[in-house]
C-alpha positions as CSV (number, residue, x, y, z in Angstrom):
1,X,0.0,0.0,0.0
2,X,1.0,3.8,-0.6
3,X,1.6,5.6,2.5
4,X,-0.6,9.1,2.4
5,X,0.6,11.7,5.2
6,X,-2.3,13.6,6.8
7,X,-0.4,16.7,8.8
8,X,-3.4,18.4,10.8
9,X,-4.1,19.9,14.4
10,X,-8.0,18.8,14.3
11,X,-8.2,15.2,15.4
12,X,-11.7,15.1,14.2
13,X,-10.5,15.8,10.6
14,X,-7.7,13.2,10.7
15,X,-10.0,10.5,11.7
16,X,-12.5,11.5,9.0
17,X,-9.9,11.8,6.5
18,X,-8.0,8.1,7.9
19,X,-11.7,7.1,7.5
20,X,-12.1,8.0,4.0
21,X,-8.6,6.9,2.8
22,X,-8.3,3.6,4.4
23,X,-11.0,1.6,2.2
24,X,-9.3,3.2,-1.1
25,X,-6.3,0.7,-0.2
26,X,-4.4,3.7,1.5
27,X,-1.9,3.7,4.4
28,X,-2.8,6.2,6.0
29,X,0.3,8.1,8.6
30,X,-0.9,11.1,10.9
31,X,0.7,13.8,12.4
32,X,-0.8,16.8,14.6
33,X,2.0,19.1,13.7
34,X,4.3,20.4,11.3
35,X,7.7,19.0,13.4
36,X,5.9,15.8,13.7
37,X,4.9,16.0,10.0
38,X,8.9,16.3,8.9
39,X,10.0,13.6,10.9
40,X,7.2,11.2,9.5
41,X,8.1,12.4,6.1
42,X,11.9,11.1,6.8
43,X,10.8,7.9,8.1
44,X,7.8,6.7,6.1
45,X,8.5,8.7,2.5
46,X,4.9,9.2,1.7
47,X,3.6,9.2,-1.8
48,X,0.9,12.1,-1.3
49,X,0.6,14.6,1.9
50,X,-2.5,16.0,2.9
51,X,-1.4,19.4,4.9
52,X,-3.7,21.6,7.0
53,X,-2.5,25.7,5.8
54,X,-2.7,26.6,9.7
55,X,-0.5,24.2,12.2
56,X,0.8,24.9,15.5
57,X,4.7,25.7,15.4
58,X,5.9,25.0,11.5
59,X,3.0,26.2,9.5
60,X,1.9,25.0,6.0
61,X,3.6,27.3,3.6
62,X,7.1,27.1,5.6
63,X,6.4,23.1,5.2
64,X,5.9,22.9,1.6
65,X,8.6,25.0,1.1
66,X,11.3,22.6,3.1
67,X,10.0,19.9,1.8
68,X,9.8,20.7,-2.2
69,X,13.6,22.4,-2.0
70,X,14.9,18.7,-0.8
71,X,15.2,16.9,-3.9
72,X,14.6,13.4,-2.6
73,X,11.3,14.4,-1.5
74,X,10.4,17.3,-4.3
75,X,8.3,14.5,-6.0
76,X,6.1,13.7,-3.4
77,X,2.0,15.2,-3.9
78,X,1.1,18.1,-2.0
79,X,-2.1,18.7,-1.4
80,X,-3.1,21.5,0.8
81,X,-6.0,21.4,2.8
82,X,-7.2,24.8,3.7
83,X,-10.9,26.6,4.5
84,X,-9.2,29.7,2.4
85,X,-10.7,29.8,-0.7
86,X,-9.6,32.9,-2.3
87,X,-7.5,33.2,-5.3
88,X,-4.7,35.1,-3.2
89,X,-4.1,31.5,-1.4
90,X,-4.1,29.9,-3.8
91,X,-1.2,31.2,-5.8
92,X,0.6,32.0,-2.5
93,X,-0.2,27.9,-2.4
94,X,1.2,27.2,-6.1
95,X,4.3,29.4,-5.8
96,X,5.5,27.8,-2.5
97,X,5.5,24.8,-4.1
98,X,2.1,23.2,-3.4
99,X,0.6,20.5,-6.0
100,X,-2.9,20.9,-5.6
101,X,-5.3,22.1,-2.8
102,X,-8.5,20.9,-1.0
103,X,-11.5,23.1,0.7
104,X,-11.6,21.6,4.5
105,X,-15.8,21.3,3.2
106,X,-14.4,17.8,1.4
107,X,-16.2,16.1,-0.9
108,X,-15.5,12.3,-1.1
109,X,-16.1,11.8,-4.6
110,X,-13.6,14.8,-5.0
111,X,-11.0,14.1,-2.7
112,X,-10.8,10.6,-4.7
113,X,-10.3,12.3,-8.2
114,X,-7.8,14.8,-6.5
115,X,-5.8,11.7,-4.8
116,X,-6.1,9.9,-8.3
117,X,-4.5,12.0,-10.0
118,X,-1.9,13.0,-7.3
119,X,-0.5,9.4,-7.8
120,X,-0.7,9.7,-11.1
121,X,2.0,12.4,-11.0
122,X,4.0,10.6,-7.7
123,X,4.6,7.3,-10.7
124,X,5.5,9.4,-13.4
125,X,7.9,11.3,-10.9
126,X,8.8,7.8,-9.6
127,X,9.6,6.3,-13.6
128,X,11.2,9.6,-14.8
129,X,13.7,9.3,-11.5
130,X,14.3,5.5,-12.1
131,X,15.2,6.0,-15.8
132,X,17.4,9.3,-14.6
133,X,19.0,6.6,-12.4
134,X,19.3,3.8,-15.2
135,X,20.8,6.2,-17.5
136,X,23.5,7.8,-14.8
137,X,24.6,4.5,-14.2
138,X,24.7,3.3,-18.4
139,X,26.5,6.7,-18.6
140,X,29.1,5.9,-15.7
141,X,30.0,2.4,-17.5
142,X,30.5,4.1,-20.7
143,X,32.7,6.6,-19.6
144,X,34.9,3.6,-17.8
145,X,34.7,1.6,-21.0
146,X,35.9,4.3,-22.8
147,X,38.3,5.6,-20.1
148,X,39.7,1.5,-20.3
149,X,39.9,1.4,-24.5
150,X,41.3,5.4,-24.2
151,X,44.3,3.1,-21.9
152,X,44.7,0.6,-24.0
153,X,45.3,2.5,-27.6
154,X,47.6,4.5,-25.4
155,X,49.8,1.3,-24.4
156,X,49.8,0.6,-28.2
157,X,51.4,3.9,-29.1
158,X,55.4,3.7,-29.6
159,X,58.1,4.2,-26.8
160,X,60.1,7.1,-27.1
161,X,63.2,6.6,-29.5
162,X,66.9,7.4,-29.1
163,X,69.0,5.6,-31.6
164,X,70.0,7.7,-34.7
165,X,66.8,9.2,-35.2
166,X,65.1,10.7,-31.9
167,X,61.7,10.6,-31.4
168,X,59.1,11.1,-29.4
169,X,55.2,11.6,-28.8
170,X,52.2,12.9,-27.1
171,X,48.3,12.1,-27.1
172,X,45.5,13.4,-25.5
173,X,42.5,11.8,-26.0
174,X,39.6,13.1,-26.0
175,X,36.2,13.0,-23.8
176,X,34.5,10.9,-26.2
177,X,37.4,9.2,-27.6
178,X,38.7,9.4,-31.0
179,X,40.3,7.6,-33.3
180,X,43.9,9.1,-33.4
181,X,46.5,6.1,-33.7
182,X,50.4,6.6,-34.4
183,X,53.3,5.1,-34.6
184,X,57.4,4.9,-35.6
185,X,59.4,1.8,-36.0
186,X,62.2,0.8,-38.3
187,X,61.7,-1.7,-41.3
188,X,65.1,-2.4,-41.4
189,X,68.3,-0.7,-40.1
190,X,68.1,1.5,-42.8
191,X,65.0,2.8,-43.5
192,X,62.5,4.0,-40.4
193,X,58.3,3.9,-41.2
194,X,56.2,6.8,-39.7
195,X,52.9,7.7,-39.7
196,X,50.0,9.1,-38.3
197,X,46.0,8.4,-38.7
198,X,42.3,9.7,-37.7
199,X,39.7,7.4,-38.0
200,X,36.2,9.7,-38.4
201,X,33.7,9.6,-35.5
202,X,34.3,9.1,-32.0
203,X,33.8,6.1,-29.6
204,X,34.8,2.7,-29.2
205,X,34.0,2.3,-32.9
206,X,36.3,4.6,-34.5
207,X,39.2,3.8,-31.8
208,X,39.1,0.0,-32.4
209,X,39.0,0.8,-36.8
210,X,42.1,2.5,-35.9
211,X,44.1,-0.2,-33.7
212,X,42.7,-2.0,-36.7
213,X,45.2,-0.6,-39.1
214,X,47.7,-0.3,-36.8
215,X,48.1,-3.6,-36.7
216,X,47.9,-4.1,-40.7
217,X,50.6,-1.4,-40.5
218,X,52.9,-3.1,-38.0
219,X,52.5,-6.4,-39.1
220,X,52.7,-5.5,-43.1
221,X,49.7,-7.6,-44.1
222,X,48.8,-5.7,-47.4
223,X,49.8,-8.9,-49.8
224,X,52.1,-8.3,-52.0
225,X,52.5,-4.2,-51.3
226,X,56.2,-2.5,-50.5
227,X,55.8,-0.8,-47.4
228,X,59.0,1.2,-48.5
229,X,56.8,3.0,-51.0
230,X,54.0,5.2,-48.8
231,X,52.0,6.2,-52.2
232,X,51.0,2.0,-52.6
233,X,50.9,1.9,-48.9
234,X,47.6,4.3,-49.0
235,X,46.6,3.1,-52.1
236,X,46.2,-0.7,-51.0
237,X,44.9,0.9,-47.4
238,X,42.4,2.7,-49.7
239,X,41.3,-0.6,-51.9
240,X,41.0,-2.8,-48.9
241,X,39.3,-0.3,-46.5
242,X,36.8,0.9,-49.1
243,X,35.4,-2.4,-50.5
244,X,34.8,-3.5,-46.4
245,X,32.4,-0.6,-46.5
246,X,29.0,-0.8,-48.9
247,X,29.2,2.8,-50.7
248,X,26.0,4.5,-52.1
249,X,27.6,6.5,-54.9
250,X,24.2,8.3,-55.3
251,X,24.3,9.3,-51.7
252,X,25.4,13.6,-50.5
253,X,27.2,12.1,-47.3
254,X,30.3,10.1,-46.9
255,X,30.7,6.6,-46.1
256,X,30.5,5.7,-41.9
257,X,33.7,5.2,-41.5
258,X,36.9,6.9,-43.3
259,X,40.2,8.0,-42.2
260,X,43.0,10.3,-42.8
261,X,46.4,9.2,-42.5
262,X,49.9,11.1,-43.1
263,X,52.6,8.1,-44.0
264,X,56.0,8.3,-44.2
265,X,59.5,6.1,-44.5
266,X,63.0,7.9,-43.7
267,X,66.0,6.5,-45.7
268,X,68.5,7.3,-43.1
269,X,71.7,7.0,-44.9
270,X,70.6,9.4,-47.8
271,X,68.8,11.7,-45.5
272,X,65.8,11.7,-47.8
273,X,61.9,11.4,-46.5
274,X,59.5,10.1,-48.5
275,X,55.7,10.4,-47.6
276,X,52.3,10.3,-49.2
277,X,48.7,11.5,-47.5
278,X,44.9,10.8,-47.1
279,X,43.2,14.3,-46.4
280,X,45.7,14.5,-43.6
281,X,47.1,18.2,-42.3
282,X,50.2,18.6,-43.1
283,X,53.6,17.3,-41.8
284,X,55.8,19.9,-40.5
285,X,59.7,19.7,-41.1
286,X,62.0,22.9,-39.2
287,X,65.4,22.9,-40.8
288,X,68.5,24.8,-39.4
289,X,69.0,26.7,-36.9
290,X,67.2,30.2,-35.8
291,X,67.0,32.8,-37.0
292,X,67.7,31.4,-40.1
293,X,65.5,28.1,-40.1
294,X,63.3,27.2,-42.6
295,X,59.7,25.6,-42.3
296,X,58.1,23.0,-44.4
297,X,54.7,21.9,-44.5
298,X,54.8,18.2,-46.4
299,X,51.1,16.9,-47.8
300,X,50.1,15.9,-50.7
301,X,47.0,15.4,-52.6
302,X,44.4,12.8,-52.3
303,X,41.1,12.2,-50.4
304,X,41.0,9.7,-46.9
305,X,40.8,6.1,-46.9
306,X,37.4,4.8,-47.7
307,X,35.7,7.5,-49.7
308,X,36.5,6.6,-53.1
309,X,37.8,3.3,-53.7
310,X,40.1,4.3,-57.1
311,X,41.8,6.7,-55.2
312,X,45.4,7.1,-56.0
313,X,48.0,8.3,-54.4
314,X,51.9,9.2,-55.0
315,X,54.8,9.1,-53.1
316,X,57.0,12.4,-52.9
317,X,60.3,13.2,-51.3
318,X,62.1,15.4,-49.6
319,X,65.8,16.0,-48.9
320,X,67.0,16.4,-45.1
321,X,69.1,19.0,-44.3
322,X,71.1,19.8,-41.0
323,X,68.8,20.4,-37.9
324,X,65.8,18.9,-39.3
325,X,62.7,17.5,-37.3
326,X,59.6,16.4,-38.1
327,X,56.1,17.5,-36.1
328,X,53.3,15.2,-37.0
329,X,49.8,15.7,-35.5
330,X,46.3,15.2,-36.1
331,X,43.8,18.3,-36.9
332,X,42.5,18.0,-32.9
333,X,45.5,19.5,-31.6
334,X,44.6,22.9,-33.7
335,X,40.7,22.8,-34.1
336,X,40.5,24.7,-30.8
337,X,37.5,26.7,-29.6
338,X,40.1,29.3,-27.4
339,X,38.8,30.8,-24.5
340,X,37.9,33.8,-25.8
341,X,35.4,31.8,-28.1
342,X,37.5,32.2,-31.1
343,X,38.3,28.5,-33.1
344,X,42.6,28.5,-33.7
345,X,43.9,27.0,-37.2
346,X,46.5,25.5,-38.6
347,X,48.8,28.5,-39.0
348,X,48.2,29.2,-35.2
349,X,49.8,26.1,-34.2
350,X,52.7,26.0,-36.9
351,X,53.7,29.3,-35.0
352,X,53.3,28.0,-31.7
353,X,55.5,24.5,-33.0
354,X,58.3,27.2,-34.2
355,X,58.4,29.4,-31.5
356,X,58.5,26.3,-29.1
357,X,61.0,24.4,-31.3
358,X,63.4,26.8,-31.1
359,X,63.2,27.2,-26.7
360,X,66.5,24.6,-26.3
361,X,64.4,21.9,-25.1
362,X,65.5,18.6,-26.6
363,X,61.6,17.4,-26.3
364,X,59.4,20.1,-27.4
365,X,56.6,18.6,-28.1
366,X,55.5,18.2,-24.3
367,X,55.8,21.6,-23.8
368,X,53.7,22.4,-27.7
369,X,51.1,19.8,-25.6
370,X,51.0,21.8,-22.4
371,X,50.6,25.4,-24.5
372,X,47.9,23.8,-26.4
373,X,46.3,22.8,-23.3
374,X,46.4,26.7,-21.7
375,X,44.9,27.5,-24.9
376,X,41.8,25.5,-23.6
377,X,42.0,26.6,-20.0
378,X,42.3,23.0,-19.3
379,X,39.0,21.9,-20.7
380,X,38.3,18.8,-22.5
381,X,39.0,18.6,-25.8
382,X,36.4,17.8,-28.7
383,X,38.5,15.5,-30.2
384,X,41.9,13.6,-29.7
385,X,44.7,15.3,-29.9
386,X,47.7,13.7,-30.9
387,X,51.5,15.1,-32.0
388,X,54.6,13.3,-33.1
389,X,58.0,15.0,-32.7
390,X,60.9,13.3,-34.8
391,X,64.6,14.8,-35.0
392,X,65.9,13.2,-38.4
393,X,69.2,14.7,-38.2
């Protein structure tokens, strides 16, 4: 049964109401005053209160009030009972809270209606607070799952390197998690692979597309492609991504899933870089020393993995000079929304890279991270934000 709280002074009332209520299936709490009332409230959590206006000690009004500004009890029914019957109290009623209100001259066949449709309103409070509940608690799984996969990609990204070529990285992912996925390792003692990817979307989905690769990538699975050559590296990415996917080539939107991706191989001995891209930002390469360095920004043409599956894509190459280092990064690390409101770009962050590459620091691109970051004021970022730093000579 659903406990109704009757606060009033009268006794005679009480009993009448207890009377009335009990036969309707009702349990049926009393109190004689508005300190009793509270403490019965805490003890029994009553679906629907009947409340006199006038009580000894706590009145009505000051009752209401306590109880509708404590939000475990705000969705209990409060029905004031009240010989007032004047338009004044009864908006004094509403705007402290009240649900509904009775004249003390009660009507059985309308106090029934009244208490109908009080718990009508006590179960719709009671389902919209168990779904709230349900939907705090789906919430706090997915943010562990997500917080667990953001962990994992991260133990899949490369250690720092210090042999020959230096390297090393930084990722931040992002609330939702992204699909940012990076990596450097040598193919043989000659020639060192590098590259950097962003799966579209957000979520577990896009994250676990890109380990995907990364392990195509690492393990060199493409049959019969020359991972020395980044153009056919894309290319055969591109073939064997796009024909996973069913593409409706009468449709205005892209596929689900696509991906850019920046990819390049090193030949150490001849100092020469050579490096294709998906609809990747740029790679950029600062050569000599300041104040006469030079800044490259290496891309070059071709759509992402998955949109179109003839998409072809060329290899082109670069000569290393003296000083060189590579800064490889994904477009979250310069989409920013500042603090001021205003969204940074590209041309932003290739001035913070050179002003930062140039501070003496060996590893710049933790303090390039940690600028980015003020940038933001330390709020999370949209999407994940992921930079490669890689001194070729």
């Amino acid at each position: 049964m659903l406990p109704v709280l009757i606060i009033e002074d009268d006794q005679l009332v009480r009993k009448l109401l207890k009377k009335l209520l009990q036969p309707q299936g009702f349990e049926v709490v009393e109190a004689a005053t508005g300190e009793e009332g509270l403490a019965l409230i805490a003890a029994v959590r009553p679906a629907l209160i009947l409340c006199d206006w006038s009580l000894p000690g706590i009145d009505g009004i000051s009752l209401c009030r306590a109880l509708k500004a404590t939000p475990e009890w705000s969705d209990i029914y409060f029905i004031f009972l009240t010989a007032h019957s004047t338009p004044e109290h009864h908006v004094r009623a509403l705007d402290n809270g009240a649900d509904d209100f009775l004249s003390k001259s009660i009507e059985i066949k309308e106090l029934s209606a009244r208490l109908r449709a009080g718990l009508r309103v006590y179960r719709a409070f009671q389902e919209q607070r168990r779904l709230a509940q349900e939907l705090k608690l789906q919430q706090e799984q997915l943010e562990s799952e997500i917080a667990e996969a953001a962990e994992y990609v991260r133990s899949l990204l490369p250690a720092p390197m210090d042999e020959r070529v230096i390297a090393r990285s930084q990722f931040l992912p992002s609330r939702q998690l992204g699909g940012d996925c990076f990596d450097y390792h040598w193919l043989d003692s000659d020639f060192l692979a590098m590259y950097l990817l962003d799966v579209s979307g957000h979520g577990l989905g896009a994250a676990l597309v890109s380990v995907s690769i990364q392990n195509i990538l690492r393990a060199q699975i493409l049959p019969g492609i020359n991972f020395y050559q980044p153009g056919l590296v894309l290319t055969a990415l591109n073939e064997t991504f796009a024909s996973e996917q069913e593409i409706d080539w009468f449709s205005e939107t892209p596929p689900d899933r696509y991906f850019t991706i920046w990819y390049g191989v090193y030949n150490y001995s001849k100092q020469l870089l050579m490096y294709a891209s998906a609809g990747h930002p740029p790679a950029v390469v600062l050569s000599g020393s300041s104040p006469n360095h030079q800044i490259h920004r290496l891309r070059t043409p071709g759509t992402p993995i998955g949109m179109f599956p003839d998409a072809k894509y060329k290899t082109q190459f670069f000569k290393v000079e003296q000083e060189s280092t590579l800064y490889l990064f994904s477009d979250g690390i310069y989409e920013v929304q500042q603090a001021d409101g205003e969204v940074w770009n590209l041309d932003g962050f290739v001035d913070l890279v050179d002003r930062h590459h140039h501070s003496g620091q060996l590893d710049s691109s933790a303090r390039i991270i940690q600028a980015v970051k003020s940038l933001k004021k330390n709020r999370d970022f949209e999407d994940d934000c992921s930079l490669l730093q890689v001194k070729l000579r």
